[in-house]
One Martini backbone bead per residue (centre of mass of N, CA, C, O) as a GRO file, in nm:
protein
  105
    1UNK     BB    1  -4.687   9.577   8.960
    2UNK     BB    2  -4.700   9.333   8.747
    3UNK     BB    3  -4.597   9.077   8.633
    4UNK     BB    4  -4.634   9.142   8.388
    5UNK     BB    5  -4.502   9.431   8.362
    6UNK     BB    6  -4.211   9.282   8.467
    7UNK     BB    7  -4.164   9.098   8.201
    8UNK     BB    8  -4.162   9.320   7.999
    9UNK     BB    9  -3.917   9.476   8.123
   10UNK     BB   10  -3.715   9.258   8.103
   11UNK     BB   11  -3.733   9.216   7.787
   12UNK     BB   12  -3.689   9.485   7.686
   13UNK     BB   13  -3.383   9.479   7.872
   14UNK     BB   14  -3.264   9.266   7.705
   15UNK     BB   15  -3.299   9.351   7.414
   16UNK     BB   16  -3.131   9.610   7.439
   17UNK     BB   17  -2.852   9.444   7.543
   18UNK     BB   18  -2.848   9.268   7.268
   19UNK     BB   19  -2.800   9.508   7.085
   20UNK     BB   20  -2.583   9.626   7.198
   21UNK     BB   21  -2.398   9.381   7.149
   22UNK     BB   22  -2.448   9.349   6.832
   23UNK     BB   23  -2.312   9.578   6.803
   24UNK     BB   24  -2.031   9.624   6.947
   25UNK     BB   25  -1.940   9.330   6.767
   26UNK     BB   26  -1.975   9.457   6.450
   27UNK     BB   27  -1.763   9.688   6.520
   28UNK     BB   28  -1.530   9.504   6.585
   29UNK     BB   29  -1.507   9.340   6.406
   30UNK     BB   30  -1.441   9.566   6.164
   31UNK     BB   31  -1.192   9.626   6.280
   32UNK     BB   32  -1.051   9.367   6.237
   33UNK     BB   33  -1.082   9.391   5.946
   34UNK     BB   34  -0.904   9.630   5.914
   35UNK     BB   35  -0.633   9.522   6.047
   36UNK     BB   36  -0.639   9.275   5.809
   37UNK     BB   37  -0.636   9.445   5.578
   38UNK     BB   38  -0.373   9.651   5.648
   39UNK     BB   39  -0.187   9.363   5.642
   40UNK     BB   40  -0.225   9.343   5.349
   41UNK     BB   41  -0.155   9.633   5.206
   42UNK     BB   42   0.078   9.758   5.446
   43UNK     BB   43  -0.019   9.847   5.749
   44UNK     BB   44   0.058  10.032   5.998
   45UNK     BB   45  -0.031  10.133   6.304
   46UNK     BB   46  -0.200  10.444   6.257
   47UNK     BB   47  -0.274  10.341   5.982
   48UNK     BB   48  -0.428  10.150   6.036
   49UNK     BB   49  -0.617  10.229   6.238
   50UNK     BB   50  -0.746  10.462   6.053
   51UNK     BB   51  -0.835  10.273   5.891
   52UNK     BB   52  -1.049  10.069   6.060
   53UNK     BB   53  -1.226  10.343   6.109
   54UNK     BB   54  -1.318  10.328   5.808
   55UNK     BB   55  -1.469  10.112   5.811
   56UNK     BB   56  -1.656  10.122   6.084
   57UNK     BB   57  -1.801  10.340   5.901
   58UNK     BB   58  -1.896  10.193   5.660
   59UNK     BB   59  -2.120  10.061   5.815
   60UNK     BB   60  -2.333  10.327   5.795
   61UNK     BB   61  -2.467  10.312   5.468
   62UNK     BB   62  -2.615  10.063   5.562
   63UNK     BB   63  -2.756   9.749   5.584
   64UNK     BB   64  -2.553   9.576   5.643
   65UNK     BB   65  -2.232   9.437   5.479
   66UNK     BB   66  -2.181   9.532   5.207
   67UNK     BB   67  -2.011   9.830   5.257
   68UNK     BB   68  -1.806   9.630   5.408
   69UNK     BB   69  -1.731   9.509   5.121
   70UNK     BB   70  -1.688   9.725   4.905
   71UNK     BB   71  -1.441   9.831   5.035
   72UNK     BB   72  -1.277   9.586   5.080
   73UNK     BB   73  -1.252   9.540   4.774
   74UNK     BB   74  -1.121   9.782   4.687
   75UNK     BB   75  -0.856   9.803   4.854
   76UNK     BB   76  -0.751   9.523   4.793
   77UNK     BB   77  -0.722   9.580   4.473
   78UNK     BB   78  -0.561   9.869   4.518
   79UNK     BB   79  -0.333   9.661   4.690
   80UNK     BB   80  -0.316   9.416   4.511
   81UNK     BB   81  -0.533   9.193   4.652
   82UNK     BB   82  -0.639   8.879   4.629
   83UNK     BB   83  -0.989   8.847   4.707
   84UNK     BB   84  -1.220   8.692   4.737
   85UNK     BB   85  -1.553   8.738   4.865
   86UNK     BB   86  -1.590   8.473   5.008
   87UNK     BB   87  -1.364   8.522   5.212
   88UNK     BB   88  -1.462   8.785   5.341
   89UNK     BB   89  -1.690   8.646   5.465
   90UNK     BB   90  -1.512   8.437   5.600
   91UNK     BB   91  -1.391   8.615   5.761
   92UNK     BB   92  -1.620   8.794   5.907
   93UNK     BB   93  -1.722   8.513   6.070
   94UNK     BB   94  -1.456   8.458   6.231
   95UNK     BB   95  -1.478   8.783   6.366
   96UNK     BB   96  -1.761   8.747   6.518
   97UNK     BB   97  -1.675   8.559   6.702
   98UNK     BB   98  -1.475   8.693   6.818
   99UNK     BB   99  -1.612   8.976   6.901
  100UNK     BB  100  -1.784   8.822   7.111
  101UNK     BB  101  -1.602   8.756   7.316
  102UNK     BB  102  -1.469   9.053   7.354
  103UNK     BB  103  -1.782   9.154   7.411
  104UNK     BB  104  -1.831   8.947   7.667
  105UNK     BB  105  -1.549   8.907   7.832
   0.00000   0.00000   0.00000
């Protein structure tokens, strides 16, 4: 192999290491916030980890966060959980800081 050949090997083997990072921290996110849900709604043990696996499921139905915002704020209205989207977002934005260190670490 060439350099060229070898430095292209090694990037796309970057390229796949960091995406699978990044799928990996998205799904442990989603995990956190089902569980920081289900402790707003009232949910504990079983129930709880139940949800948070709702959760990460409903993130396969679209790309991108909306559809787990989506189910997160109606579940929190259904639970009478007062919770603006702005801060869902920030919440969501806190919970994937954490998520990296914890998938990385």
């Amino acid at each position: 192999m060439t350099t060229f050949d070898d430095r292209k090997d090694a990037f796309e083997k970057k390229h796949a290491h960091d995406e699978e990072l990044a799928f990996k921290a998205t799904a442990r996110r989603n995990k956190l916030l089902g569980l920081w849900i289900a402790e707003q709604i009232g949910l504990t043990g079983d129930k709880a980890e139940a949800y948070a696996k709702e959760v990460v499921a409903a993130d396969f139905e679209e790309a991108g966060d909306a559809d787990v915002i989506r189910k997160a704020m109606a579940d929190l209205k259904a639970g009478k959980v007062e919770i603006s989207e702005h801060r869902l977002q920030a919440k969501l934005a806190e919970l994937m800081e954490v998520a990296k260190k914890q998938v990385a670490g």
